[in-house]
N, C-alpha and C positions, 0 to 999 in steps of 0.2 A: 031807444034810438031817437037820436033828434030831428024836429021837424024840421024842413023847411032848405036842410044844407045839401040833398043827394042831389045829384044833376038826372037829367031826364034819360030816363034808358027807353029806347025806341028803335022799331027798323030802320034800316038801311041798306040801299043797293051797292053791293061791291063790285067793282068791274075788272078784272085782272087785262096783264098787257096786251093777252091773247085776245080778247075781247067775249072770252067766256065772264059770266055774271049771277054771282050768289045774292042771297039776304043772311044779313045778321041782324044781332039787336047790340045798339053802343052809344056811348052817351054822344059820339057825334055829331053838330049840326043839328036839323031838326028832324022829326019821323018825315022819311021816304028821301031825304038828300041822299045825292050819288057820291059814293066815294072813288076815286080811280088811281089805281096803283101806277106810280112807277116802274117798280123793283118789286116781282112777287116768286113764290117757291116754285113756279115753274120754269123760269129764264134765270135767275141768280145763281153765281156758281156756289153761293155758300151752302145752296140746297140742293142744288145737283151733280155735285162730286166734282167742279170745274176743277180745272189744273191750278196749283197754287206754286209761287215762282219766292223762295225766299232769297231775297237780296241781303248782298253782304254790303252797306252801305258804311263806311270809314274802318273797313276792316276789323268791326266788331267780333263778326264770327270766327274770323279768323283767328281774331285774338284769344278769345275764349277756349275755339278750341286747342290753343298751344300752351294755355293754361291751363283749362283742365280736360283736355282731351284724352290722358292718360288714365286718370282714375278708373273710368271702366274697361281697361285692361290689369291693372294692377293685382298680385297673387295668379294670373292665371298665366299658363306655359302653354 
């Protein structure tokens, strides 16, 4: 392993939106800087099962499904 190239891995205080607050170890900034989330897995809906709305925007899906929207009925009665 080479000397001299890893960056420094150290603590750091994380602070989520809620205002609860962990430590981890990351090459971050310098030991003890704070990091503060935006966007973390307790309020985002990509982690909390939010409602997801897909938009048919220039009538893509549309399209697609009148192209191939018959294949997965095809052979069956």
């Amino acid at each position: 392993m080479k000397t001299g190239i890893h960056p420094d891995y150290h603590t750091i205080k994380v602070v989520m939106t809620d205002g609860t607050e962990y430590f981890t170890r990351s090459t971050l900034g310098k030991e003890g800087d704070t990091l503060n989330l935006d966007i973390d897995p307790k309020t985002h809906p990509a982690w909390t099962g939010g409602t997801q709305h897909m938009l048919d925007r220039g009538g893509r899906v549309s399209r697609f499904n009148s192209r191939f929207g018959a294949l997965g009925t095809l052979g069956k009665k």
